[in-house]
Structure formats: structure tokens, C-alpha cells
N, C-alpha and C positions, 0 to 999 in steps of 0.2 A: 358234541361228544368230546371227551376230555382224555385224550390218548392218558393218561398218566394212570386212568383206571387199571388196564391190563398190558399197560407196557414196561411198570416199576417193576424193580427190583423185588420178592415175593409175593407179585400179584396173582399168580398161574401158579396155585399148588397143584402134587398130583400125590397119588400114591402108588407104593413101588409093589403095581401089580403086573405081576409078568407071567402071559401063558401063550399057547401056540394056538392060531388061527383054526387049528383042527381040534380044539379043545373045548370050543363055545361056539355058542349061536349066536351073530353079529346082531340079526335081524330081530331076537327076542330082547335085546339091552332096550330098557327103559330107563329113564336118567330126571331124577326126580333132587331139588335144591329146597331144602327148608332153614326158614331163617326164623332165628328163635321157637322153633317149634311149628309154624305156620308156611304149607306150600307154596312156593312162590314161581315154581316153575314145576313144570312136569310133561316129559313128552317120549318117543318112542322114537327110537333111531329110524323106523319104518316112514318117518315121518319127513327127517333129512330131504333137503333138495335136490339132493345128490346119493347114489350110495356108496354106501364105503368102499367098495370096490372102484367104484367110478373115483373118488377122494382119492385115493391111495395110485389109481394110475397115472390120475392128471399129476399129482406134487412127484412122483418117482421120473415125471418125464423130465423134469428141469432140476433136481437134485438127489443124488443118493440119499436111500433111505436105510439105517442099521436099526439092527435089534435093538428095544428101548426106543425108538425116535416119538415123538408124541405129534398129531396135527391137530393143531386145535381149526376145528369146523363152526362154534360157535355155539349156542343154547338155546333151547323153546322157547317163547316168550315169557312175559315177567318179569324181567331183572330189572332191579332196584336199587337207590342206593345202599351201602350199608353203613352202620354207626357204630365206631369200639364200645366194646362188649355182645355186640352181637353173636350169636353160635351159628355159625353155615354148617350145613352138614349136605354135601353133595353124594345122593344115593345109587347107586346102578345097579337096581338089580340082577339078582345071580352075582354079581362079582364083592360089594360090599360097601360099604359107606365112608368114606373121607369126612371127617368132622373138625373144622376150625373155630377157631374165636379170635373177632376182629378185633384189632389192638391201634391205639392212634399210635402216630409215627410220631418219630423225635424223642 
């Protein structure tokens, strides 16, 4: 594995969705990644080896957590390279879809 994947400088977009834990249903987020149009991943938080509760107690016990903080858990199976010009479009239902286009670097 080639850390430079998800450890550069904008490799973890997100989008500025901000609501309160009493406002959605954790356990209904299904989080689906299409790349050029075609599924590549797809899976149901229900699925998680952990759940978000259990996530968010284990990282809150060794660092403060604020409003806005993000933990990345990781993604269903699937993931692939990608190649500039590519479209990702990262879906979660009920909340809404992040859509990029991969660009070479330099």
C-alpha cells in the first residue's frame, strides 16, 4: 500500500455537512462511491466492524473531539485505482452526494 494514496495533501475531501446526532439515523447511512458512472463500492454503516458509537468512544478516550471533527473509519470493499479525469462521486444516502473529478498532480 502506498501511504501517499490518503495521506497527501487533498486526498480526503469532505463536504461541509453539518447536523446534530438527534437529527438522522446513524444506522440507515448507506455510502455508496461511483467512479465514472459505474459502482465500485457500496455498503451500509450497519455493516461497520465497529459502531459509531463504539468509534466515537474508543477515539474521544485519547483525544478531544469538537463540533466538525471527522474520523475516518475506512470504506466497503472495492477501492481502486484512479486515473485524472476520472468523476468520483461519493453517495450517502439521506444526506447527499460529494462529486469530484480526479486531476494529475504538478
Amino acid at each position: 500500500m502506498d501511504p501517499r494514496n490518503k495521506a497527501s495533501i487533498l486526498s480526503a475531501p469532505s463536504a461541509p455537512i453539518l447536523f446534530r446526532a438527534t437529527e438522522c439515523d446513524f444506522a440507515s447511512f448507506r455510502v455508496r462511491t461511483l467512479v465514472d458512472g459505474d459502482t465500485k463500492q457500496d455498503g451500509s454503516v450497519t455493516e461497520m466492524l465497529f459502531g459509531i458509537d463504539a468509534v466515537i468512544a474508543y477515539v474521544s478516550a485519547f483525544m478531544t473531539l469538537e463540533p466538525g471533527d471527522l474520523i475516518a473509519t475506512g470504506t466497503p470493499p472495492g477501492v481502486g485505482p484512479l486515473q485524472p479525469g476520472s468523476r468520483v462521486q461519493i453517495d450517502i444516502l439521506g444526506l447527499g452526494i460529494l462529486d469530484n473529478h480526479v486531476v494529475a498532480q504538478g
